[in-house]
VEXMARLUM-487692 format. One line per 8 residues: number of its first residue (from 1); their letters; for each residue x, y, z of C-alpha. Coordinates in nm, 4 decimals. Layout:
<rs>
NUM = a = X,Y,Z ~ ...
</rs>
This chain:
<rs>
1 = xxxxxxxx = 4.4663,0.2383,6.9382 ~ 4.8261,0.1052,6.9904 ~ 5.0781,-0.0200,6.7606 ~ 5.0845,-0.3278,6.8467 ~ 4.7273,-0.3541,6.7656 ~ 4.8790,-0.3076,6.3973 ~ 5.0264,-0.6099,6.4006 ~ 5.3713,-0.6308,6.1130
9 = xxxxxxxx = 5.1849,-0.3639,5.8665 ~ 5.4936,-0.1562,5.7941 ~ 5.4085,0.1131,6.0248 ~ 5.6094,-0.0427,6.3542 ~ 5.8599,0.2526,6.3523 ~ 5.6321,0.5225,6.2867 ~ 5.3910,0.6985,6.4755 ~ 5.0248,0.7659,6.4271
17 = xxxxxxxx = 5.0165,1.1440,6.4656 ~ 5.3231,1.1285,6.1827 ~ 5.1337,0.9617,5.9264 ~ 4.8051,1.1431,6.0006 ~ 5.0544,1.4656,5.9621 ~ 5.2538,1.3328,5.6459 ~ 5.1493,1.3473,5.3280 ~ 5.4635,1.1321,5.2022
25 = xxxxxxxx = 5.4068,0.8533,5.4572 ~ 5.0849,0.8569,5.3797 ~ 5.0651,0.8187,5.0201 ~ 5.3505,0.5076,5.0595 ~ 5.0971,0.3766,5.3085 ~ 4.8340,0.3505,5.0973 ~ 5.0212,0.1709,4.8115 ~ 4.9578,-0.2307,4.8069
33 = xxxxxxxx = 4.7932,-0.2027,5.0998 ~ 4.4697,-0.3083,5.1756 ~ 4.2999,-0.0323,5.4449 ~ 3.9792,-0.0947,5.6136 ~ 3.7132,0.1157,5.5983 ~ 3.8217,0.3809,5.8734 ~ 4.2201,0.4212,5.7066 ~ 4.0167,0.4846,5.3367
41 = xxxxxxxx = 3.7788,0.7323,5.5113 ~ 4.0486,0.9103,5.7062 ~ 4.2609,0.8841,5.3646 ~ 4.0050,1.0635,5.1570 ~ 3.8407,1.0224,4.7774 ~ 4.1464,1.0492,4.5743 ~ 4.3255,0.7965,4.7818 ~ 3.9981,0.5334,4.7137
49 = xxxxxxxx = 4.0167,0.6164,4.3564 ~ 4.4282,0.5230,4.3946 ~ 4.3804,0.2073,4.5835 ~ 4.1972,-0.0156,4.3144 ~ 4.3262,0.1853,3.9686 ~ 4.2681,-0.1400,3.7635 ~ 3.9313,-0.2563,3.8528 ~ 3.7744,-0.4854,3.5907
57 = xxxxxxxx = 3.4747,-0.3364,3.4087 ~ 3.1185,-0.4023,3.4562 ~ 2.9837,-0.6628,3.2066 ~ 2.6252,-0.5420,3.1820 ~ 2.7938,-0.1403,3.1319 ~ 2.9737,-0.2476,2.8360 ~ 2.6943,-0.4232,2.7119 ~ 2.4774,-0.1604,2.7842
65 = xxxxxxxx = 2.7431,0.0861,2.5808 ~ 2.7499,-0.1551,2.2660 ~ 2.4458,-0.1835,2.2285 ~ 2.1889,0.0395,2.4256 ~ 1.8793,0.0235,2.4924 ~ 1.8653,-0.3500,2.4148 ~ 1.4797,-0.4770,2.5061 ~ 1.4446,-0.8072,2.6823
73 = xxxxxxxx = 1.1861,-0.9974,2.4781 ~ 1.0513,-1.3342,2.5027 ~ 0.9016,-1.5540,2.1998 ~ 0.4952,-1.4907,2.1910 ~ 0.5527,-1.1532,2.2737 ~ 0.3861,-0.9013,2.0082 ~ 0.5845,-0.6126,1.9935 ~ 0.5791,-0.2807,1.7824
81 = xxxxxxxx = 0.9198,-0.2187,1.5397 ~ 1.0110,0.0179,1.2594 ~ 1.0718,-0.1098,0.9057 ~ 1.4337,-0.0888,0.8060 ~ 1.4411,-0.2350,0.4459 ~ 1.2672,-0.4799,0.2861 ~ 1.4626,-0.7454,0.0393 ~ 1.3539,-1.0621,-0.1876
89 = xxxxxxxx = 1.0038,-1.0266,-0.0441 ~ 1.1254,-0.9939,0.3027 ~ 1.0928,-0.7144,0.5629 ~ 1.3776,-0.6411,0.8405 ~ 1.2381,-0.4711,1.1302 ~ 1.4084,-0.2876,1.3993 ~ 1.2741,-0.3638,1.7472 ~ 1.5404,-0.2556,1.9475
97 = xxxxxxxx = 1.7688,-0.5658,1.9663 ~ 2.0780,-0.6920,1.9285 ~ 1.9975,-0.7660,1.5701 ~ 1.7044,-0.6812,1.2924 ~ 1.3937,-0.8596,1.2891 ~ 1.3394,-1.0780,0.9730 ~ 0.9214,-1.0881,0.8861 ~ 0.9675,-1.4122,0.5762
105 = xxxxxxxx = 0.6874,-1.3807,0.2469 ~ 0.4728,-1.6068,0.4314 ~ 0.4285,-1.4441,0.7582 ~ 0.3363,-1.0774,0.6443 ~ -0.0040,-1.1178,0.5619 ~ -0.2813,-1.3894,0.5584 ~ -0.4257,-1.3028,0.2201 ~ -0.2394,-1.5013,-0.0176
113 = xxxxxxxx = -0.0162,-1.3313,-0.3148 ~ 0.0179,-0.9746,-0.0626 ~ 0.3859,-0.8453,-0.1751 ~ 0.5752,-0.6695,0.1288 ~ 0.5738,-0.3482,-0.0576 ~ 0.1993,-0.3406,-0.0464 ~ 0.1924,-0.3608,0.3280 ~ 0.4799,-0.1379,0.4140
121 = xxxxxxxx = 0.7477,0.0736,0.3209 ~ 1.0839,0.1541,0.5179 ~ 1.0446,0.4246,0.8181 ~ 0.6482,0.2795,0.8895 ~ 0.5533,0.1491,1.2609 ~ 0.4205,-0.2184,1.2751 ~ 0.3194,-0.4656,1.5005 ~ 0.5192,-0.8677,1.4817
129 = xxxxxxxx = 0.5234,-1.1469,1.6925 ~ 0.8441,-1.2851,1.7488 ~ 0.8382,-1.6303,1.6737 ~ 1.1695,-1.7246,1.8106 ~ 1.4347,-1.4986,1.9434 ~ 1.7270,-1.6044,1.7068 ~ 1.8152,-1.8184,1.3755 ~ 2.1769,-1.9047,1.2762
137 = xxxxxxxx = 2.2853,-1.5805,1.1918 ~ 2.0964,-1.4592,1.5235 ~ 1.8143,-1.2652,1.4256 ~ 1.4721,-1.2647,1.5177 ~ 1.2198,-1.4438,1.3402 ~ 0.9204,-1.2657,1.3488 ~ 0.5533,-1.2409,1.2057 ~ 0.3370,-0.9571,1.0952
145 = xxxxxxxx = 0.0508,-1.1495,1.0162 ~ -0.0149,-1.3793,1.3591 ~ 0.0137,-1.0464,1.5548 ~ -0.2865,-0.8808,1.3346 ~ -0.4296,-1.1980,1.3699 ~ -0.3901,-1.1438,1.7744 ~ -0.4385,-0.8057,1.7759 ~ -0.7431,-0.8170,1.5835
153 = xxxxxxxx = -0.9271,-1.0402,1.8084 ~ -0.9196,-0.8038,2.0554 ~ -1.0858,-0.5032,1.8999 ~ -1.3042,-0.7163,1.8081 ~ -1.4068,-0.8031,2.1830 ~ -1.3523,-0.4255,2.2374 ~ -1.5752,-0.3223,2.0020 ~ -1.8504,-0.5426,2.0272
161 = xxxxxxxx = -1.8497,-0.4547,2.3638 ~ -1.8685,-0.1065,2.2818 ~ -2.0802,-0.1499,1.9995 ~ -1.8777,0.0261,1.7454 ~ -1.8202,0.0137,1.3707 ~ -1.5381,-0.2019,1.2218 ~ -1.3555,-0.1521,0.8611 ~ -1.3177,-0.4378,0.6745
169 = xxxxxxxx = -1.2348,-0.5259,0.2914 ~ -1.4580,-0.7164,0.1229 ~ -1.2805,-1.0179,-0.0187 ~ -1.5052,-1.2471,-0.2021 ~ -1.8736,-1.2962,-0.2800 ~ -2.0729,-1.6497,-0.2229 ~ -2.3620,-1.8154,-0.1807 ~ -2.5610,-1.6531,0.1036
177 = xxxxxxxx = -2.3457,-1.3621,0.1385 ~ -2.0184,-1.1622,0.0877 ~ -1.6297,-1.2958,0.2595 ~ -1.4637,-1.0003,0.4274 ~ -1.0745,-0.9543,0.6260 ~ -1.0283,-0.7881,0.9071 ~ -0.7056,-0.7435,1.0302 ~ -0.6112,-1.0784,0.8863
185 = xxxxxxxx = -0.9109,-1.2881,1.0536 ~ -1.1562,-1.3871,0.8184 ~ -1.5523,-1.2269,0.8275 ~ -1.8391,-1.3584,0.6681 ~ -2.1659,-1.0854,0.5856 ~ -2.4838,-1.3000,0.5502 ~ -2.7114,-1.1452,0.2807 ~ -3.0025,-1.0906,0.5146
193 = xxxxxxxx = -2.7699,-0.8102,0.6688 ~ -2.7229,-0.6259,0.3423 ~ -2.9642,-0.3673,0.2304 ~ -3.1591,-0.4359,-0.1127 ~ -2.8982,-0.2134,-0.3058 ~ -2.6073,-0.3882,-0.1531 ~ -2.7580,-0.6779,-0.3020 ~ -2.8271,-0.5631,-0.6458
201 = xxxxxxxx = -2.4118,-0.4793,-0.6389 ~ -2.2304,-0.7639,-0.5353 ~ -1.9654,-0.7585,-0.7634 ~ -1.8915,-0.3716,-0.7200 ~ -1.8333,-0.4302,-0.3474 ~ -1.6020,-0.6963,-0.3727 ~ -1.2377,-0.5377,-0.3480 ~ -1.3909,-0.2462,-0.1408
209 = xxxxxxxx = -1.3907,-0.1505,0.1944 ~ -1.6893,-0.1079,0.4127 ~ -1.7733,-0.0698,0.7906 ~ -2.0019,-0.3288,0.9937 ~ -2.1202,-0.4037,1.3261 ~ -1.9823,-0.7053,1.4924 ~ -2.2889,-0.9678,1.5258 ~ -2.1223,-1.2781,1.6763
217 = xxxxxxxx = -1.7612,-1.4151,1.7841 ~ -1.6429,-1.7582,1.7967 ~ -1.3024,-1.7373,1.8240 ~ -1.2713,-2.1059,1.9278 ~ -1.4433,-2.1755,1.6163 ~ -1.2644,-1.8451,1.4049 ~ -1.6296,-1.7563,1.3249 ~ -1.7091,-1.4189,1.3039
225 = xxxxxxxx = -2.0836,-1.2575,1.1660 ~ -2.1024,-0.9357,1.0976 ~ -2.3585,-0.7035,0.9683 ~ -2.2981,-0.3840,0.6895 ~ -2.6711,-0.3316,0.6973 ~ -2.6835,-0.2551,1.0949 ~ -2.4043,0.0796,1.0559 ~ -2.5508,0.1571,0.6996
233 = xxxxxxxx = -2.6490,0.4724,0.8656 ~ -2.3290,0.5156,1.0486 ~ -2.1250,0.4282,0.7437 ~ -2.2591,0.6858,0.5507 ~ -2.2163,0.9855,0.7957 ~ -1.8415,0.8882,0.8180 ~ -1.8142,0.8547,0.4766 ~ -2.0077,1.2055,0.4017
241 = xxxxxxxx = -1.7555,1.3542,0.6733 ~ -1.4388,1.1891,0.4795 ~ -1.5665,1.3082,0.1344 ~ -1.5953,1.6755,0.2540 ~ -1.2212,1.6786,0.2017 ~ -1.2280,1.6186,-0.1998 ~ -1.4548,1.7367,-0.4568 ~ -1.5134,1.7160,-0.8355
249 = xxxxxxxx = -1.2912,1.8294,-1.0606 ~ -1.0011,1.8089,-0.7990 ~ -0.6681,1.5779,-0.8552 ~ -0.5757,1.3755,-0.5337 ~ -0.2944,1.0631,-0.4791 ~ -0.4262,0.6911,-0.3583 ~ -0.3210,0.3916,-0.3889 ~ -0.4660,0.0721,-0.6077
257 = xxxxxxxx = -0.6696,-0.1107,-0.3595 ~ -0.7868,-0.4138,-0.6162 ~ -0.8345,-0.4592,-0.9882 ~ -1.1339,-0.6133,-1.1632 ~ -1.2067,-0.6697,-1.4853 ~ -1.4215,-0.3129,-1.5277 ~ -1.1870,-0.1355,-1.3665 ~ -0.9500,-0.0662,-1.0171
265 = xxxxxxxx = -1.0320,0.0828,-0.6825 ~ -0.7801,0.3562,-0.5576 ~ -0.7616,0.3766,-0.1799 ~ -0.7944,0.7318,-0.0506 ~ -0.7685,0.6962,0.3123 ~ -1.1077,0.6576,0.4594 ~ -1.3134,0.5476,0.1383 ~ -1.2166,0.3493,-0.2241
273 = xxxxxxxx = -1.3113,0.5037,-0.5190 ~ -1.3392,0.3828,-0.8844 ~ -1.1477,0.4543,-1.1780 ~ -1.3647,0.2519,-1.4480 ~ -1.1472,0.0725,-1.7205 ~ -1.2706,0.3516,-2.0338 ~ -1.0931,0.6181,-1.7664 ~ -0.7697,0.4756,-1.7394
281 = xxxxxxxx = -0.6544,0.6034,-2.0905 ~ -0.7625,0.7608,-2.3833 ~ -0.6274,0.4472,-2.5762 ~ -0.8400,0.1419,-2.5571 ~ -0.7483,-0.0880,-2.2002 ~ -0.7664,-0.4200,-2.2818 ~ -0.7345,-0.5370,-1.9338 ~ -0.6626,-0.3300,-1.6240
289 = xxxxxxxx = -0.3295,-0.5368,-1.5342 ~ -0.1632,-0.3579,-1.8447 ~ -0.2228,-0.0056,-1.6823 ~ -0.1919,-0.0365,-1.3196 ~ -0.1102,-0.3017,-1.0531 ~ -0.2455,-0.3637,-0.6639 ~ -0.0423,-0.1244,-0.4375 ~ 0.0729,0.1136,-0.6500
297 = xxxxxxxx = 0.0433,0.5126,-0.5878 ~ -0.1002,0.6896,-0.8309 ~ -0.2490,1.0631,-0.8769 ~ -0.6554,1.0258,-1.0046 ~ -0.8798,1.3060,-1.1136 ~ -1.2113,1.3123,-0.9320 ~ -1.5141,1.3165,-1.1863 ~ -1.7812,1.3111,-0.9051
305 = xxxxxxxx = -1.8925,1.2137,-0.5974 ~ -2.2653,1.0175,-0.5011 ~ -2.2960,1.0705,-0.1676 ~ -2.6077,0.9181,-0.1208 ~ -2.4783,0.5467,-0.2372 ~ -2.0782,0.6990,-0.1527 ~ -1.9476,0.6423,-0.4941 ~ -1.6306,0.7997,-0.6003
313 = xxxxxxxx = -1.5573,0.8305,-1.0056 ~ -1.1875,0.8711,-1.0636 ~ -0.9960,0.9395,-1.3814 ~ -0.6328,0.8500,-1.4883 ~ -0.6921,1.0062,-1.8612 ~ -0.7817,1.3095,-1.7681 ~ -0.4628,1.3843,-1.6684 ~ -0.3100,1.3505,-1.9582
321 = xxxxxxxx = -0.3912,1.5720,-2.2566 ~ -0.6612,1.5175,-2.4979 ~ -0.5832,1.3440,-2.8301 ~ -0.9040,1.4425,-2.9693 ~ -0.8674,1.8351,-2.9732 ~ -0.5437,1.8259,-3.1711 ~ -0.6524,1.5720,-3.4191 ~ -0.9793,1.7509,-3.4596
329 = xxxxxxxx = -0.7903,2.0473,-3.5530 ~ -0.5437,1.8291,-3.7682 ~ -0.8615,1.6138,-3.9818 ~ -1.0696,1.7238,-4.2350 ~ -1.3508,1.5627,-4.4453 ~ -1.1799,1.4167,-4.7460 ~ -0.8485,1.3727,-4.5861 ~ -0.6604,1.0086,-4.6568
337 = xxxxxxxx = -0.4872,0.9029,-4.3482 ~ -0.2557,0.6044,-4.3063 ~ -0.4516,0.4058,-4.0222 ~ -0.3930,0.0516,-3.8491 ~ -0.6844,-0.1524,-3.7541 ~ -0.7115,-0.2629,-3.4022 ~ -1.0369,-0.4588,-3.3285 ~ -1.3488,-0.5409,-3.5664
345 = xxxxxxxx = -1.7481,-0.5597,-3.5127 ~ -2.0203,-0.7311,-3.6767 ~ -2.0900,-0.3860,-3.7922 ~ -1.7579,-0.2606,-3.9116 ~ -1.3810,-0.2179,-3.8188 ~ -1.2183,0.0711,-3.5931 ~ -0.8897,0.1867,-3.7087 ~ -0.6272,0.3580,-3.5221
353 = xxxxxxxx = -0.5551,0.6931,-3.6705 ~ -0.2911,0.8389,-3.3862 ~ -0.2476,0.7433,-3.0561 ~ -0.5626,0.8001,-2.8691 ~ -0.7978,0.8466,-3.1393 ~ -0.9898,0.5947,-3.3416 ~ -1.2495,0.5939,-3.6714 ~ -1.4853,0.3721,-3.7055
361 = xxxxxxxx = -1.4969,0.1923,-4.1046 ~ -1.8481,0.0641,-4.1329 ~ -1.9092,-0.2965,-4.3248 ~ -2.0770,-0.0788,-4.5721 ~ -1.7669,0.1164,-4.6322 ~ -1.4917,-0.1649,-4.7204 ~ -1.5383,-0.1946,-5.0643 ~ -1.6651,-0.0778,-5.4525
369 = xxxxxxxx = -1.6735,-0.4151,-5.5994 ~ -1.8819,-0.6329,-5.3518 ~ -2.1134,-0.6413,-5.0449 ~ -1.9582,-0.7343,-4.7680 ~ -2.0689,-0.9478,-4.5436 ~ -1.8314,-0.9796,-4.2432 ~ -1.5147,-0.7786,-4.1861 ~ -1.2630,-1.0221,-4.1682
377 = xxxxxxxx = -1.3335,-1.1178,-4.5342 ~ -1.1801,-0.7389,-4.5938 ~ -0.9651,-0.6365,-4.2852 ~ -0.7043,-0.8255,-4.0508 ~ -0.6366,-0.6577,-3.6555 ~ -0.2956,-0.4976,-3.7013 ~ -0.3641,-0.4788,-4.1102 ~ -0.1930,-0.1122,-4.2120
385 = xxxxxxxx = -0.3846,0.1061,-4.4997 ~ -0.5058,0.4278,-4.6122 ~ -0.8695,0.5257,-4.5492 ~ -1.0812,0.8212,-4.6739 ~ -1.2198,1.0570,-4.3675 ~ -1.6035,1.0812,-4.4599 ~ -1.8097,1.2310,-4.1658 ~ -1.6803,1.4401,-3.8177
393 = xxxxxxxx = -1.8451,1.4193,-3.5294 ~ -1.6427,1.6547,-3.2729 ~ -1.8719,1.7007,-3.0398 ~ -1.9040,1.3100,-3.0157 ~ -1.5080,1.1834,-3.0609 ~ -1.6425,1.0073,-3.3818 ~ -1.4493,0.9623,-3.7313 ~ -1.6554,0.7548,-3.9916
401 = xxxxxxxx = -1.3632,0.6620,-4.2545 ~ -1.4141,0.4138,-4.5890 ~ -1.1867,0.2223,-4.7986 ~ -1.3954,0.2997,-5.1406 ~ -1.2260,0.5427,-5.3913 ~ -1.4988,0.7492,-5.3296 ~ -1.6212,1.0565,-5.5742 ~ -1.3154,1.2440,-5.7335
409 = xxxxxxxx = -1.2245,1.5784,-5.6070 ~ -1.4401,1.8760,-5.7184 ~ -1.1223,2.0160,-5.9074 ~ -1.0901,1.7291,-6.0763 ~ -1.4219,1.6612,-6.1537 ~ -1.4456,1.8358,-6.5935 ~ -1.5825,2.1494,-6.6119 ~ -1.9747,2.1617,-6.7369
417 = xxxx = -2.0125,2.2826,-7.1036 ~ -2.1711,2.6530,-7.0761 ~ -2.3855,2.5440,-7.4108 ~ -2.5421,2.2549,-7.1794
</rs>
C-alpha cells in the first residue's frame, strides 16, 4: 500500500516501516484515531483496550449486577417461592424478583377463617400464582390458594389415572355423606362409599384426615366423588406403616389439626390423633378453645394406639405432674379444708380443694338442720367455705367432703365412767 492511499491521516511524512518499527509513533497514532480492523490487529490487545477507554456500560450487565438472577415471569404463571415474613395476616414471598411477593388474607387458602401462620412459617417452599406482576409500590400480587386450586386438579387427573390414593381432610358432614378439601378444591364422600363403622362415626371423622380413591371428575362442573371405602384396605397399611414410628407411653410434637367440642386432633405427619377434652388437663376444660387453638404446636403423650380402626389417644395432662399424689399424701379423713365450689349436680356439689383436685359434697351432706332438696338452695358456683373430708378413695381420685359439724373428735368426746 502507498501513502497516498492514506489519504490526510497524519502519517504523510512518515513512513510505514517507521511506524511499524516505532513504538512512540505508534502509540501517537493510535490516539483519536479511528483504525480499521487490520491497523488494530497489527496494533495489538492493549492498543484495542486504549482506543475506546470510555465505552458506555451494558444496560442488561448492570441490571444483571443489581439484581441477579431476576426471573422473567408472566401473570398466570404458578411459580414456587420461599416465605420471607409474614405481617397483618399477610405473607411476602421471595420468588426471585425485583421485589417480594405479597399473598393478601384472602388468597392463602380457600377454607374460610385459615390464619397465614397455620399454613406457613418463614424459610418454607410454596407454590403462588401471580396474579399481576406489580401494584403501586411494585410488588407482585400473588395467590397461594388459586395455585393449589390449579395444582390440585392435576393430581387429581394423575392419580385417577394411576389409580392411587389421595389425602384429604374431612370438612363437614351432611345429608348423604361427608364434605372433604383437597388441596383447596372441594370433595364430596357419598355414604354408600363408607364402610358400616365409618358410618356409625361421623362426627369423629369430621376434622380428620383420611385417604380415598378418586371416583369421578367434573372439573367443568368442580364436582369431584370420591370413595374412603374403596382404599380402606390401602389406608390402613399406610397408616400401620406410619404408626410403627410411635408407640404408647412415648411423648411426640404435632400440631392442632381441628377442635370439637369433645376434644382436638393433633396432626402428626401422616395420621391425626385425639387428645379427648378430660386429657387436656387435670383441671376441669370447659371448652377446648380455652386450652389450645387450630395450628398450634404442641408436645402430646401417646396413651395408645388401635390399629385395627387407626385411633391415636393423646394426652396433654400427663405431662404435667399429678395433683392427686401430693394431695393424697397432704388429706386425711377428718381434715377441714377451705374449698371453692365450681359446678353442682342434681346429686350434690364438687368443690375445688387445690388446683387439679376436686371432692365431691353429696345433697345428703349440706346440712344438720334440713333435707335438702336441690343444691342451689345450699351452695352458689364460686361460693368459698370450709368442708369436713369424710371418705378417700385413692385408688379412684375421689374425696367425699360434708358441710355438717359432724361427730366431735374422739379426744374430745368425755371419758366413760369406769363404774358404768
Amino acid at each position: 500500500m502507498s501513502i497516498d492511499a492514506l489519504g490526510t491521516t497524519g502519517f504523510e511524512s512518515t513512513n510505514l516501516e517507521e511506524v511499524k518499527a516505532s513504538p512512540e509513533i505508534k502509540e501517537k497514532s493510535l490516539q483519536g484515531t479511528a483504525l480499521s480492523q487490520e491497523a488494530q490487529d497489527a496494533a495489538g490487545p492493549e492498543a484495542a483496550q486504549q482506543a475506546a477507554p470510555d465505552s458506555p456500560p451494558n444496560a442488561e450487565d448492570e441490571f444483571e449486577k443489581l439484581f441477579g438472577t431476576v426471573k422473567n415471569y408472566q401473570e398466570g404463571d404458578i411459580i414456587s417461592g420461599t416465605v420471607s415474613r409474614i405481617i397483618n395476616g399477610s405473607i411476602y414471598v421471595d420468588i426471585a424478583f425485583k421485589s417480594e411477593g405479597i399473598i393478601e388474607p384472602d388468597e392463602i387458602s380457600s377454607r374460610a377463617s385459615v390464619k397465614a401462620t397455620e399454613i406457613c412459617q418463614p424459610g418454607d417452599k410454596i407454590n403462588v400464582k401471580i396474579m399481576r406482576l406489580e401494584n403501586k409500590a411494585g410488588n407482585p400480587i400473588l395467590s397461594k390458594k388459586r395455585a393449589d386450586y390449579e395444582l390440585g386438579w392435576s393430581k387429581l387427573n394423575a392419580a385417577a389415572a394411576n389409580n392411587e390414593d389421595i389425602l384429604v381432610k374431612v370438612t363437614g358432614k351432611r345429608d348423604g355423606g361427608l364434605n372433604a378439601d383437597y388441596e383447596g378444591i372441594n370433595a364430596f364422600i357419598p355414604a354408600s362409599q363408607l364402610d358400616r363403622e365409618d358410618l356409625t362415626r361421623l362426627d369423629s371423622l369430621v376434622g380428620s384426615s383420611i385417604y380415598c380413591k378418586v371416583l369421578k371428575i367434573v372439573r367443568s362442573r368442580k364436582r369431584l366423588l370420591l370413595s374412603h371405602k374403596a382404599s380402606k384396605e390401602k389406608t390402613l397399611v399406610k397408616l400401620q406403616e406410619a404408626l410403627k414410628s410411635i408407640h404408647p407411653g412415648e411423648v411426640v410434637r404435632g400440631k392442632v389439626s381441628s377442635i370439637k367440642s369433645f376434644g382436638a386432633f393433633v396432626n402428626l405427619g401422616e395420621f391425626d390423633g385425639l387428645v379427648h377434652i378430660s386429657e387436656l388437663a387435670w383441671d376441669r376444660v370447659a371448652q377446648v378453645e380455652d386450652v389450645l387453638e387450630v395450628g398450634q404446636e404442641i408436645d402430646v403423650y401417646v396413651i395408645g394406639i388401635d390399629e385395627e380402626n387407626t385411633r391415636i389417644s393423646l394426652s396433654l395432662k400427663r405431662l404435667q405432674k399429678d395433683p392427686w399424689e401430693e394431695a393424697i399424701q397432704d388429706i386425711k379423713v377428718g381434715d377441714r379444708l377451705p374449698v371453692k365450689i365450681t359446678r353442682l349436680a342434681q346429686f350434690g356439689a364438687f368443690a375445688q380443694i387445690k388446683e387439679g383436685v376436686e371432692g365431691l359434697i353429696h345433697i345428703t351432706e349440706m346440712s344438720d338442720e334440713r333435707q335438702v332438696k336441690y343444691p342451689q338452695e345450699v351452695v352458689q358456683p364460686g361460693q368459698e367455705l370450709t368442708a369436713r373430708v369424710i371418705r378417700l378413695e385413692p385408688q379412684n381420685k375421689k374425696i367425699a367432703l360434708s358441710l355438717r359439724a359432724g361427730e366431735p373428735a374422739a379426744a374430745e368426746q368425755p371419758a366413760a365412767n369406769p363404774a358404768a
